[in-house]
Z-matrix of the N, CA and C atoms (Angstrom, degrees):
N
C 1 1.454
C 2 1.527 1 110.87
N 3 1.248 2 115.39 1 -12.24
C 4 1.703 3 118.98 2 -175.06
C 5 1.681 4 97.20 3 -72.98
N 6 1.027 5 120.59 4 -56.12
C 7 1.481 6 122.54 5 -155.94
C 8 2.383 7 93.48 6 -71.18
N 9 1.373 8 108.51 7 -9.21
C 10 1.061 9 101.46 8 -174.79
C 11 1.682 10 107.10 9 -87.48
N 12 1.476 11 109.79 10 -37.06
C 13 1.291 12 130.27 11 176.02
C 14 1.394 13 103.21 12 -61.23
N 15 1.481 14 103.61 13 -44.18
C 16 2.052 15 99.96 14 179.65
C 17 1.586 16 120.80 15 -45.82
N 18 1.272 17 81.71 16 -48.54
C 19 1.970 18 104.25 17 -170.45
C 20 1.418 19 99.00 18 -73.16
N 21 1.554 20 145.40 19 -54.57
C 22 1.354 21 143.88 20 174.67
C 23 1.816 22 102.33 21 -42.52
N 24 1.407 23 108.83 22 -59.20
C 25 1.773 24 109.42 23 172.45
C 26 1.036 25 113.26 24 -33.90
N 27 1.469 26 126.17 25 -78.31
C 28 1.207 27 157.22 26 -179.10
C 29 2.086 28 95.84 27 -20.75
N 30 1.281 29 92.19 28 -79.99
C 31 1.238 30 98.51 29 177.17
C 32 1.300 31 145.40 30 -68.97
N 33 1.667 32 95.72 31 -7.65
C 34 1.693 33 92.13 32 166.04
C 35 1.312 34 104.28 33 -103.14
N 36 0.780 35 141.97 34 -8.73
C 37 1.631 36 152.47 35 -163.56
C 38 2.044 37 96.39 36 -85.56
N 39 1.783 38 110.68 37 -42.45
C 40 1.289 39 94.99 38 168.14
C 41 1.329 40 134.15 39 -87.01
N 42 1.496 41 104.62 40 -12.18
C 43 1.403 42 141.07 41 160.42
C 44 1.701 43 108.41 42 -40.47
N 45 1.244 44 102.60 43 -68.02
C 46 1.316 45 106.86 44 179.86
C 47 1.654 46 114.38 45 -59.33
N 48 0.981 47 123.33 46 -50.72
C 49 1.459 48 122.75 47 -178.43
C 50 1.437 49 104.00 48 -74.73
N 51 1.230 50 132.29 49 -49.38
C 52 2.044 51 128.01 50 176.92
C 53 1.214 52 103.94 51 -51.93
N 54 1.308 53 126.76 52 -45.01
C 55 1.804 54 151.15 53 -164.42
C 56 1.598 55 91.89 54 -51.04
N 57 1.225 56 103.42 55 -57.41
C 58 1.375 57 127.31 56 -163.12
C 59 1.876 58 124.46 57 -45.93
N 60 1.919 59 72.76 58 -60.35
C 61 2.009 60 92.82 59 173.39
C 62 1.140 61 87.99 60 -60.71
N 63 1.399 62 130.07 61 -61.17
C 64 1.933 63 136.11 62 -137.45
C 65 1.845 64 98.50 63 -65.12
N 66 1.479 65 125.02 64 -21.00
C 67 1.310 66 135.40 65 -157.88
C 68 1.674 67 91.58 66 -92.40
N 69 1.452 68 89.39 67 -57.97
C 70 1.794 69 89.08 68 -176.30
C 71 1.313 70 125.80 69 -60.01
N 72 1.878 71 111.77 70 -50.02
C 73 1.308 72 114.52 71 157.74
C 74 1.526 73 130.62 72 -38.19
N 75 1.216 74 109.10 73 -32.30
C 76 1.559 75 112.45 74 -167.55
C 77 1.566 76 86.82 75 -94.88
N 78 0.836 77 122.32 76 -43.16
C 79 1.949 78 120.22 77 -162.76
C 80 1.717 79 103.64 78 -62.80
N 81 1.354 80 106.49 79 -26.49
C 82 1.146 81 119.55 80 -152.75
C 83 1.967 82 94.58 81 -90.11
N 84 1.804 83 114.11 82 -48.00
C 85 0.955 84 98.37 83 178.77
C 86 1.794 85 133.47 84 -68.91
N 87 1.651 86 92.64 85 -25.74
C 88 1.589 87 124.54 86 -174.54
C 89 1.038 88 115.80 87 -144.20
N 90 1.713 89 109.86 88 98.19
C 91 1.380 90 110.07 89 -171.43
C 92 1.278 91 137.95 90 -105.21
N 93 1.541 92 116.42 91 156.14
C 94 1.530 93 123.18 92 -128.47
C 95 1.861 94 87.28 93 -83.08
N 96 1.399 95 103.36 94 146.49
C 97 1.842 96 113.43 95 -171.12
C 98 1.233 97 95.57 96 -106.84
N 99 1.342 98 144.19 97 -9.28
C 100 1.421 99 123.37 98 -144.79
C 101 1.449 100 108.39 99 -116.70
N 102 1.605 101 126.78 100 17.11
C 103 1.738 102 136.42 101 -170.32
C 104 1.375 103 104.87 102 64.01
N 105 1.356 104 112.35 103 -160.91
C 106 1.490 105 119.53 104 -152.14
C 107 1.593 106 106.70 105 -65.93
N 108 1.328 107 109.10 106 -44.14
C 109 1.795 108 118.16 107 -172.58
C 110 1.241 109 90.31 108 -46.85
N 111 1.798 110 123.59 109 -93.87
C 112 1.279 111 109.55 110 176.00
C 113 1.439 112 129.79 111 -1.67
N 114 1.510 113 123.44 112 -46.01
C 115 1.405 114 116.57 113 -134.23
C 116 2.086 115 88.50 114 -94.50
N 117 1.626 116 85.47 115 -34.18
C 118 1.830 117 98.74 116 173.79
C 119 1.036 118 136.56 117 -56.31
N 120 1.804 119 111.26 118 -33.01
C 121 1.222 120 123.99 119 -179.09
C 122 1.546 121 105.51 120 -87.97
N 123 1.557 122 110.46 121 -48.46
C 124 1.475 123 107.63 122 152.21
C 125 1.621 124 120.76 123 -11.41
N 126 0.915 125 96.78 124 -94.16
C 127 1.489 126 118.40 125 171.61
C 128 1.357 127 113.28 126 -20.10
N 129 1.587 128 122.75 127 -57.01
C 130 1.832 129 131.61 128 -145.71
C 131 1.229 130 69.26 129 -98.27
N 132 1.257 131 153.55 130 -57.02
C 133 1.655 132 140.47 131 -164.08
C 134 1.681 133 125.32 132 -46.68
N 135 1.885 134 92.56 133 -51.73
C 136 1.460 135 93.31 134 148.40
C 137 1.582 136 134.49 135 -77.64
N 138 1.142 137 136.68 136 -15.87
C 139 1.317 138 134.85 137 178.10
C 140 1.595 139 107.54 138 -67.83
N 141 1.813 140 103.36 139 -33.00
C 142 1.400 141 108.99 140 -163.48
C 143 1.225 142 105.57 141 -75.18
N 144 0.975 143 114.63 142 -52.12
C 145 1.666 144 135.97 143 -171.13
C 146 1.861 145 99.12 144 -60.45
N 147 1.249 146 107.34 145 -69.97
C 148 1.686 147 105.19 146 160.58
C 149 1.614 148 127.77 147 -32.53
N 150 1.063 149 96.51 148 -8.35
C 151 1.957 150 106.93 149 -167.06
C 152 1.434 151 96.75 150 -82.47
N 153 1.756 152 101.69 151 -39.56
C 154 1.392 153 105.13 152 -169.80
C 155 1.397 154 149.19 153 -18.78
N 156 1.657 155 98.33 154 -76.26
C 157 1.520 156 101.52 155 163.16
C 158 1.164 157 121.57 156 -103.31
N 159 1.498 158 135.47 157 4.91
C 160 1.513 159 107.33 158 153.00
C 161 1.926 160 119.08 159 -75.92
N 162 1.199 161 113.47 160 -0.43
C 163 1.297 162 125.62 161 -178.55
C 164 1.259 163 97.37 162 -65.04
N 165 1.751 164 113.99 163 -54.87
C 166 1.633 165 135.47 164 -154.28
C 167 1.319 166 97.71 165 -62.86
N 168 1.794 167 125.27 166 -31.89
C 169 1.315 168 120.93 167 -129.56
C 170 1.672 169 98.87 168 -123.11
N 171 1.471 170 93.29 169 -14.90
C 172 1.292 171 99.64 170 163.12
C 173 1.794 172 121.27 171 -106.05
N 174 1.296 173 111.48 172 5.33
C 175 1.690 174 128.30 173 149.68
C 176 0.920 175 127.75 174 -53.66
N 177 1.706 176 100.57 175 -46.46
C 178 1.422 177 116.69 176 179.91
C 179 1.093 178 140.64 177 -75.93
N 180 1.406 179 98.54 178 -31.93
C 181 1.659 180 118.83 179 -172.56
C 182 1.972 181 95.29 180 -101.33
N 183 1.182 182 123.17 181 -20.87
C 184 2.073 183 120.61 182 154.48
C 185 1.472 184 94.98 183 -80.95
N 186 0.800 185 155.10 184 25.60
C 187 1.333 186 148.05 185 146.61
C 188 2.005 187 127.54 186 78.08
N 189 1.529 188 97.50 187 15.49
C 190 1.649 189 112.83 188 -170.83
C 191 1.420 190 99.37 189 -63.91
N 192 1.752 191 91.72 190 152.99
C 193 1.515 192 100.14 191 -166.24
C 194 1.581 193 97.00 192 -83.81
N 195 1.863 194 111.32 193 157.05
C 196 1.412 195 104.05 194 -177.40
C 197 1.446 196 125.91 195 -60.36
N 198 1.568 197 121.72 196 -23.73
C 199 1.373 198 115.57 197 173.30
C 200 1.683 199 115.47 198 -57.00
N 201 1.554 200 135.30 199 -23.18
C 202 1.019 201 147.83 200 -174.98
C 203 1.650 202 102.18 201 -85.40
N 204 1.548 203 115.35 202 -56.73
C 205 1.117 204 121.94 203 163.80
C 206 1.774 205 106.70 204 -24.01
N 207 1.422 206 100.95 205 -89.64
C 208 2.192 207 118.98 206 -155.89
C 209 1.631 208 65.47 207 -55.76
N 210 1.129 209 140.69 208 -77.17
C 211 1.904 210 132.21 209 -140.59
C 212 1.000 211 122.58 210 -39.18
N 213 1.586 212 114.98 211 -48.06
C 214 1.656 213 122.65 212 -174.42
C 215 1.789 214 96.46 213 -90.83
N 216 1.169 215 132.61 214 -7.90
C 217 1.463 216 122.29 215 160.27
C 218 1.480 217 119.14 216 -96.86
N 219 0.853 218 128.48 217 -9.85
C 220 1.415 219 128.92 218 142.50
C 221 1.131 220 129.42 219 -52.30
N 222 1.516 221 108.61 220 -20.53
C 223 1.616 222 108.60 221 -159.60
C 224 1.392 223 92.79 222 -119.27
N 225 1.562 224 114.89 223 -6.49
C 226 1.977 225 107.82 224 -178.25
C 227 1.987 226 65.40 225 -97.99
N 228 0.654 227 151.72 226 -136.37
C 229 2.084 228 143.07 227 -150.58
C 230 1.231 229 95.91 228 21.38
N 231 0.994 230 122.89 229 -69.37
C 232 1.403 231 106.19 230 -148.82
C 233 1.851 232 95.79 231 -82.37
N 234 1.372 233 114.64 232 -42.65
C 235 1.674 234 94.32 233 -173.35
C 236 1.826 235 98.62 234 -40.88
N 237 1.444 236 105.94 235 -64.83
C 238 1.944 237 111.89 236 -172.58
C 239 1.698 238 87.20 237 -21.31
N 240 1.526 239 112.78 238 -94.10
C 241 1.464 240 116.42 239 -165.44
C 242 1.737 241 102.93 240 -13.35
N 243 1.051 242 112.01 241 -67.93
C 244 1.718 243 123.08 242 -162.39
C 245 1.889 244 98.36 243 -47.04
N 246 1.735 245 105.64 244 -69.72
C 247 1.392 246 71.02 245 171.95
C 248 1.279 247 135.05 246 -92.64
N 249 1.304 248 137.86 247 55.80
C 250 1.123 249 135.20 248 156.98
C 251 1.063 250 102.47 249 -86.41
N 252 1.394 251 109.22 250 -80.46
C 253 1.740 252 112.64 251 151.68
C 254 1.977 253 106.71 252 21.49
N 255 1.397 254 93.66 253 -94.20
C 256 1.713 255 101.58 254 -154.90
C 257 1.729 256 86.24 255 -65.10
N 258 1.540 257 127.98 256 -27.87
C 259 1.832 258 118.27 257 175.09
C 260 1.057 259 121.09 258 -31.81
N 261 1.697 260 87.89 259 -67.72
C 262 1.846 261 109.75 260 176.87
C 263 1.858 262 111.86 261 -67.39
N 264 1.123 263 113.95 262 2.10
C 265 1.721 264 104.71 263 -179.93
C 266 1.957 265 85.54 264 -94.75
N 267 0.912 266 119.68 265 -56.48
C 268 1.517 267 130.59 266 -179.96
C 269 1.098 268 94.50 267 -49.14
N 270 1.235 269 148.91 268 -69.54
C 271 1.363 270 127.42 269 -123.84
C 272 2.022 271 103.45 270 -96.25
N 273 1.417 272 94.95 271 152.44
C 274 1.601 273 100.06 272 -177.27
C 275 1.339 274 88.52 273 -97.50
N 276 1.672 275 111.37 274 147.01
C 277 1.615 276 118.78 275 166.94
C 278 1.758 277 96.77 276 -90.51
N 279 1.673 278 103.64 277 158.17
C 280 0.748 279 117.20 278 155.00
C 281 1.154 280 152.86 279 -35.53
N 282 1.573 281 144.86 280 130.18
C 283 1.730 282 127.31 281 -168.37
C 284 1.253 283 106.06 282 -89.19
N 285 0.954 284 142.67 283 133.03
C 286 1.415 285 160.52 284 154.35
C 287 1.153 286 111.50 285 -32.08
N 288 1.213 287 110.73 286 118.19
C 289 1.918 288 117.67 287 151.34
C 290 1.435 289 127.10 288 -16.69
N 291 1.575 290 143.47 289 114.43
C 292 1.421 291 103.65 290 176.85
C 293 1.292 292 104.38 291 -93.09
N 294 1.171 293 109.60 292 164.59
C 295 1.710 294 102.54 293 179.82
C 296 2.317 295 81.40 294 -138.72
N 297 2.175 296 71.66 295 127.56
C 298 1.370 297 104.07 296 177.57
C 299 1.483 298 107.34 297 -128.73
């Protein structure tokens, strides 16, 4: 289980810092309406999703078997899904243009 814990480190640790640019970049092009919650889940969606393949790539190279491999990336998918999920419950859409 150590070499599984290595690879989870590994990958949230770059997660968090890629997560980071990917939060700002995106916040920066289209920005987030919904206050801080929004801005958090924002955020953990990209870190999570960013976790992805250096997680995979450091599985591979500690040597985890592939059922452990697809398992624990299935489950950083579905965390992303989750917070988008609570993003999109947070976040306010935009008001519309009126056109007069």
């Amino acid at each position: 289980m150590g070499n599984w814990l290595l690879a989870v480190a590994i990958g949230a640790a770059v997660g968090v810092v890629v997560g980071l640019k990917i939060a700002r970049d995106s916040n920066a092009k289209l920005a987030v309406q919904g206050g801080a919650l929004a801005q958090l889940f924002h955020y953990l969606a990209s870190a999570s999703l960013s976790a992805l393949l250096p997680y995979v790539i450091a599985g591979v190279v500690v040597g985890l078997s592939f059922l452990a491999l697809i398992g624990t990336a299935v489950g950083f998918m579905a965390l992303t899904g989750l917070f988008l999920l609570l993003y999109a419950a947070f976040e306010r859409h935009p008001q519309a243009p009126s056109t007069q």
